[in-house]
Every structure is written in C-alpha cells, then in structure tokens.
C-alpha positions in Angstrom: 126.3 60.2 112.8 125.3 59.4 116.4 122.6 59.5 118.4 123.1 62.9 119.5 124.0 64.4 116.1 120.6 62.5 114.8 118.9 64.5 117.6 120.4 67.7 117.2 119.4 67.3 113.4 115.8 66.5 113.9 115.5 69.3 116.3 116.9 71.6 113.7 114.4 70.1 111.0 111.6 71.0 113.4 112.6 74.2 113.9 112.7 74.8 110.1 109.0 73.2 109.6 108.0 75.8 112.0 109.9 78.8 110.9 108.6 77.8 107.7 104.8 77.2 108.8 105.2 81.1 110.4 106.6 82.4 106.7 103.5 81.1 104.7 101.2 82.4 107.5 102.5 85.8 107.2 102.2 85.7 103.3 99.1 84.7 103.1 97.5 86.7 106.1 96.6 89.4 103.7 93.9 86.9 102.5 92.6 87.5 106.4 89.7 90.1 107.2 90.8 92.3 109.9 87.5 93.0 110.9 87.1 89.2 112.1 90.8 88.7 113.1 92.2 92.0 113.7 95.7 90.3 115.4 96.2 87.5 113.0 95.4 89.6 110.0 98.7 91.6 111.0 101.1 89.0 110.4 102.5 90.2 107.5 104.4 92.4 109.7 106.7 89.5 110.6 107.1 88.3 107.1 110.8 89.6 106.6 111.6 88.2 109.9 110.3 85.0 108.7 111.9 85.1 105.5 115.1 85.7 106.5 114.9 82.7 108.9 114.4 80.4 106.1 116.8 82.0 104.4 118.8 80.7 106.9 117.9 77.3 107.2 118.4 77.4 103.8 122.2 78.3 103.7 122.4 76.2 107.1 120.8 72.3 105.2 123.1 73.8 102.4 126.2 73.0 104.7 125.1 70.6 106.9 122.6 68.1 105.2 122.3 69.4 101.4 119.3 67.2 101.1 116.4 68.8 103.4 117.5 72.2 102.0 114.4 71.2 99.9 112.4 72.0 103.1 113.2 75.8 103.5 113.4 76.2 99.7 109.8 74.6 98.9 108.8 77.0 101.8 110.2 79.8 100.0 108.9 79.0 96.5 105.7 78.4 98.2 105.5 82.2 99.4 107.5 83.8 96.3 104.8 86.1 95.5 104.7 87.6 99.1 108.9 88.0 98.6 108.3 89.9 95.2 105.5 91.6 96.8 107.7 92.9 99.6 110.9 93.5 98.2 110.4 93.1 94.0 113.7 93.0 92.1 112.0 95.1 89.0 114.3 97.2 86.3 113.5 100.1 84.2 111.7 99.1 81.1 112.4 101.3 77.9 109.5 103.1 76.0 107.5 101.8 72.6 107.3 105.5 71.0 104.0 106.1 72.8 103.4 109.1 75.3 104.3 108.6 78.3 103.5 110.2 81.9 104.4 110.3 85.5 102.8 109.8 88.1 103.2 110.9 91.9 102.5 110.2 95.9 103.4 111.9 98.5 102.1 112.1 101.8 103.3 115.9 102.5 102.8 116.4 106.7 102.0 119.8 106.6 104.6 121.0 104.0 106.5 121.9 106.9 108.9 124.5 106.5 112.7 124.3 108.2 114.1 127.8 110.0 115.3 129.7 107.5 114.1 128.0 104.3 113.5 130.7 101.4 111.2 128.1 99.7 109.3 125.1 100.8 111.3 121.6 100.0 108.4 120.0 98.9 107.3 122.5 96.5 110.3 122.6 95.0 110.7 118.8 95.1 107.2 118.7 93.1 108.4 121.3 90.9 111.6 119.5 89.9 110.0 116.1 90.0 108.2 116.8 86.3 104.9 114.2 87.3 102.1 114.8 84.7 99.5 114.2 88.2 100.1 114.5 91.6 98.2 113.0 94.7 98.9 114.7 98.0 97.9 113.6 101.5 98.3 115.6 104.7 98.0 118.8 102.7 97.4 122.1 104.2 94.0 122.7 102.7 93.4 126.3 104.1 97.3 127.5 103.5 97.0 129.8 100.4 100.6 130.5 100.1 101.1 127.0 99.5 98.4 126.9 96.8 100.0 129.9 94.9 103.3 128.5 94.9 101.7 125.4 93.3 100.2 127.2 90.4 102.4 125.9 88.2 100.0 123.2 87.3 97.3 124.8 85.8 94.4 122.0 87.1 94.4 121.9 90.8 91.8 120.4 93.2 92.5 120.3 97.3 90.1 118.0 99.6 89.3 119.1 103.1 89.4 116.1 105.4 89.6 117.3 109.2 90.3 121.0 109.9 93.9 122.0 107.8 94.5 118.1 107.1 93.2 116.9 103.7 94.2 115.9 100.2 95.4 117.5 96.8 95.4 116.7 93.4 97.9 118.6 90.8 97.3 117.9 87.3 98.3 119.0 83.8 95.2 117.7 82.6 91.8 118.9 83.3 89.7 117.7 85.8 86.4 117.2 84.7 84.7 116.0 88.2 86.0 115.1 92.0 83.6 113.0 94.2 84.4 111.5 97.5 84.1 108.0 98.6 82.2 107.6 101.4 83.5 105.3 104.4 83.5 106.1 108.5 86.4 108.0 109.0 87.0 111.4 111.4 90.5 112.0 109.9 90.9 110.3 106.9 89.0 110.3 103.3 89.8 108.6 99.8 88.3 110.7 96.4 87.5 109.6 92.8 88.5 112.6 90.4 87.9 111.7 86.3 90.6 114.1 84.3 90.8 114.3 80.2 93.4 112.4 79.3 93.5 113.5 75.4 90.7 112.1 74.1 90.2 109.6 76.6 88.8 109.9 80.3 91.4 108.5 82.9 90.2 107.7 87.1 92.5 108.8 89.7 91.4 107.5 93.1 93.6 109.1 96.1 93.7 107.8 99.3 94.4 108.8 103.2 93.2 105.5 104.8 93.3 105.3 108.8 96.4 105.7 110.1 98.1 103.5 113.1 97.4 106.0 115.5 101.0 105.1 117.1 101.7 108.3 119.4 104.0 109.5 122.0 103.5 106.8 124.6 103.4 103.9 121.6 106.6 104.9 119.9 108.5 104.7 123.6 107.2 101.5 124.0 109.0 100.5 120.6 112.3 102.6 121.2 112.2 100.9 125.1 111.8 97.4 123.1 115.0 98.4 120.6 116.7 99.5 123.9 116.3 96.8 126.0 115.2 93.9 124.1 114.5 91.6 126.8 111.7 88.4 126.8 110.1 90.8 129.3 110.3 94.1 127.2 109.2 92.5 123.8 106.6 90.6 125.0 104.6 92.9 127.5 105.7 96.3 124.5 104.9 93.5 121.4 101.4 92.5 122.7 100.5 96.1 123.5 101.6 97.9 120.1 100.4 94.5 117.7 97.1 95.5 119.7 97.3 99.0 118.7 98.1 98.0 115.2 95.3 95.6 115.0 92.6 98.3 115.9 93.8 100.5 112.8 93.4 97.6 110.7 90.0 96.4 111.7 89.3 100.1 111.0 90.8 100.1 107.5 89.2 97.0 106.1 85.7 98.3 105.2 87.6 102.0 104.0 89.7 99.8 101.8 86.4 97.4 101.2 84.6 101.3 99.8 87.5 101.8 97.9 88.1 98.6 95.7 83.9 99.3 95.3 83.9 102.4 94.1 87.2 101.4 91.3 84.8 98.7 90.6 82.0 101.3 89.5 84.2 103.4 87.9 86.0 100.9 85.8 88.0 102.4 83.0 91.3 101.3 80.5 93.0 104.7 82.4 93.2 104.3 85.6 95.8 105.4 89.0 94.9 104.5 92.6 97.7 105.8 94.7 98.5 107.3 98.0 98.8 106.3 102.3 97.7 103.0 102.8 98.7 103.1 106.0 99.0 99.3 105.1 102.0 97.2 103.3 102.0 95.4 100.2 101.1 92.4 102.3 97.7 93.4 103.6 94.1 92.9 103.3 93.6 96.8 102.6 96.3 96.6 99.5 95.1 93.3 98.1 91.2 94.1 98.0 92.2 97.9 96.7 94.8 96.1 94.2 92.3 93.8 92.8 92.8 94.2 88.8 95.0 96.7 88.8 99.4 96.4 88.3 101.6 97.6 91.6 104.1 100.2 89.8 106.6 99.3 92.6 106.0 96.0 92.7 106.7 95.7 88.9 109.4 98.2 88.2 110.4 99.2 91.8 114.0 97.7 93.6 114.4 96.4 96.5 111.1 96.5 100.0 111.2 100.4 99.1 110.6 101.6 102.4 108.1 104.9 102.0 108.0 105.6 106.1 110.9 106.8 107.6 110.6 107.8 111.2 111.0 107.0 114.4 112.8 103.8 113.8 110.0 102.4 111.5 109.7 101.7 107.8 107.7 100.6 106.1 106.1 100.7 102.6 102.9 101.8 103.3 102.1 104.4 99.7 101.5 102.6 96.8 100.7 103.3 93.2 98.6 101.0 91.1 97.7 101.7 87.7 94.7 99.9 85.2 95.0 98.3 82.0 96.0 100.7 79.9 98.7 102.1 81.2 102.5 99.8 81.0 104.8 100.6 83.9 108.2 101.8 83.1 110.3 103.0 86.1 109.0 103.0 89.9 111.0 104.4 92.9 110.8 105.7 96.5 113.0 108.5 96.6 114.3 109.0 99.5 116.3 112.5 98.3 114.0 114.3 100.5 113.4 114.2 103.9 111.1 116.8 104.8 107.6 114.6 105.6 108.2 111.5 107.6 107.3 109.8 103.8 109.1 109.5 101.1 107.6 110.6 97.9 106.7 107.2 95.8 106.5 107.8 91.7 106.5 105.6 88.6 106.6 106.3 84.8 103.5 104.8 82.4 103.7 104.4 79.1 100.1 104.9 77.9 99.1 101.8 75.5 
C-alpha cells in the first residue's frame, strides 16, 4: 500500500475512534444528571445515529482491512446494552399454567373524536384490547360521556392534573387506595394506586412526566431542518431545539428522582410502573425510575418500538416496567391505531 493509501487508511481509523467515542457517550449519557448537564445529558438522542455509523465502519474494515474491524466491533460490544435497550430483539415467551394478565399505556390526547365517528376509537380500542389494568394520560377528566362508555371495567379512578388534562386508571381489580406523588409540575403529575390482586396487594404507579414543550415555532424549525438540511439550517435549528429539549429534561430529573422514591417506599413482589416518560429508554428519567424493576419492551418487545408518531418524530418515550413477581410474556407498540399522536404500548405477565 502506498503512502497515500496508508494515509487515507489512518484517517479512516480516526474517524472510526471518533464515531466510536460519540456511540459510548450517547449510551452512557443516561448515567448524566440533567439537572447539572442539561445538553450533554441529551445525547442519547444521537445514539442510532452513532450506531449506525459504526455499523458502518464495521462493514467498511470488513472489506477493506478485516483486521481493525475489531475497533468498531469492541465499540459496539462495549455499548450492547444501550443497542438492546433501544431496539431489543425480544420474542413471545409461552406461559407456565399460572394466571396471567395484561397490562396497558396509552397516552389518549383528548380521546379525540374524528367527524362522523359513531364511537370513540380509543374506547373501542381499550374495549377490544382485553388488558386486566389500564393507565391513561391526557385523559379528559371532566368528560362524563367518556367515563360511561368506559364502564365496562367495573374499578375506575381518573386524576385531575391541569383543567380537562389528567390521568386514568381502569382496572378489573379493586382499588383499594390512590395517592399522588408529589414533584413541581403545572401540567404534569405521576400517582401511586395499590389494587387487590387476589390475595395479594399489587402497586401501579402512572406517570405524565414533563413533556418537551416542542410547539408550533419548534416543530418548523425541525421540518425547515428536514427541508433544507444545510450546515447553516442544522446547526443554528439543532442548537436551538437540543436547547429546548434540554430544559424539559433538567425539569424531569427530580419528577423522575420523586418517582423511583416513592417505588422505593412502596416496594412490593406486584408491581407496574408505566406511562409518558417524555424520555427514551436511554435517559436519566427511565434509568433512575427503572431501577429494580424488568422493561416489558425491552425484554419481550421487537425492534426501537417507536410510541410517538407525529410530526416527523418518534420516539419511544411510554414505557412499562413491571417488579419481581411478575414474568413478561409478549410486549408491543401497536401502532393499529392512530387516533393520539402515541401509540398504545402493552405487555402480557405471567404472575409467579
């Protein structure tokens, strides 16, 4: 090889080091507090940029110089919890004889109804979706017709956050007690309801937690980006909205800090902590929240499972994590309904 081939080849090798020094980062900035370092604590945004970079370099050494295709793949194995975290590869696992129960997320905007709709989507969705307990966010607390229509569970319990906006719980079991958790929020909340589970007592903990805030003028400056992609137009558009996203975060750390306290005083075998994160499965607020307890998607779920679907973003921002005594079977982000700008996230348990 001469000189110029040697050059070209070092230059690639550096290239890699620092594609692969920007993958760890991003897998590991969940360990970050956002309250200290808001911006930096966001880099698990980038992570499937990242990874696919490597994933390149891999396939690229693989070709060209089979030897430092070590590089990208120690990077790789290096951050393989972050991959399965973002986009697990889990199957359906079959059931032991023991009971078994479903469990389900769904931030609801509104329960909007389209022109001409004899019945609300989402109701019927719910209906058809068979889930022992259901966690609602963005529910119309004060709509009554929605409440009747959800009488088919027999235990109900609805949250009032900030004027209609709150939460719901739906239930097949009773609910013996609902308490809030208490964090600074205007428009969001997280509750702690205990519900009979046979002879046992099993926690549900729902959560709203802030949300990005991202409105009309923020989502222009990310269409203009897509549009015109420019070093002009994704710097000047990136630095603004990874501001805007870093705000939301510094504001969700100590909600998500309340929440993994209050699972920790409330400790039981039966346990579900689900709804809007507003947050990834790479973030501070899912990690400290997650502490102890299994990620249904993560372990049963296919693929990164993208749960927000608008305005050319998606992410997987609901998540479903369940305690010890519960074994997950099947976990999936439907995406047969499009009525909310989420998709509904459920898994199946297998109560042990």
């Amino acid at each position: 090889m001469n000189i110029i081939g040697h050059t070209l080849q070092g230059l690639a090798l550096l290239a890699n080091l620092l594609a692969g020094a920007g993958f760890l980062f991003c897998s590991y900035s969940q360990y970050l507090s956002p309250v200290a370092h808001p911006v930096l604590s966001c880099a698990g945004l980038f992570f499937p940029f990242f990874l696919f970079l490597n994933a390149l370099f891999l396939l690229f050494w693989l070709f060209v110089q089979w030897k430092f295709s070590l590089v990208p793949f120690l990077f790789l194995l290096a951050g393989w919890g972050s991959i399965r975290s973002y986009a697990p590869w889990g199957h359906k696992e079959e059931a032991e004889g023991k009971e078994t129960l479903k469990f389900l997320t769904y931030n609801v905007m509104g329960m909007p109804v389209e022109k001409g709709d004899s019945v609300n989507p989402i109701v019927e969705y719910i209906r058809k979706s068979d889930a022992d307990v259901v966690c609602l966010q963005e529910y119309p607390v004060h709509d009554e017709k929605i409440r009747k229509a959800l009488s088919f569970y027999p235990y109900v319990e609805t949250f009032a956050v900030a004027g209609w906006n709150g939460m719901a719980c739906l239930s097949r079991y009773p609910i013996l007690s609902v308490e809030r958790i208490g964090y600074k929020s205007v428009s969001n909340g997280s509750f702690l309801l205990r519900l009979k589970l046979d002879k046992d007592t099993m926690a549900v903990v729902c959560n709203h937690l802030e949300s990005n805030k991202l409105d009309a003028h923020d989502k222009q400056v990310y269409e203009e980006i897509l549009k015109s992609p420019g070093e002009k137009n994704v710097k000047s558009g990136g630095k603004y909205l990874l501001g805007r996203l870093a705000e939301a975060a510094a504001l969700r750390a100590p909600q998500a800090d309340s929440v993994a306290q209050a699972i920790a005083g409330n400790k039981c075998r039966y346990m579900l902590v689900c709804g809007d994160f507003n947050d990834s499965p790479l973030s501070y607020a899912h990690r400290i929240i997650g502490r102890g307890l299994h990620d249904a998607y993560i372990e049963a779920g296919r693929g990164p499972g993208f749960s927000y679907n608008r305005n050319f973003l998606y992410f997987r921002i609901d998540h479903l994590m369940v305690g010890e005594g519960f074994r997950v079977l099947e976990a999936d982000v439907d995406n047969s309904i499009s009525a909310s700008d989420h998709y509904p996230l459920w898994c199946v348990v297998e109560k042990l």
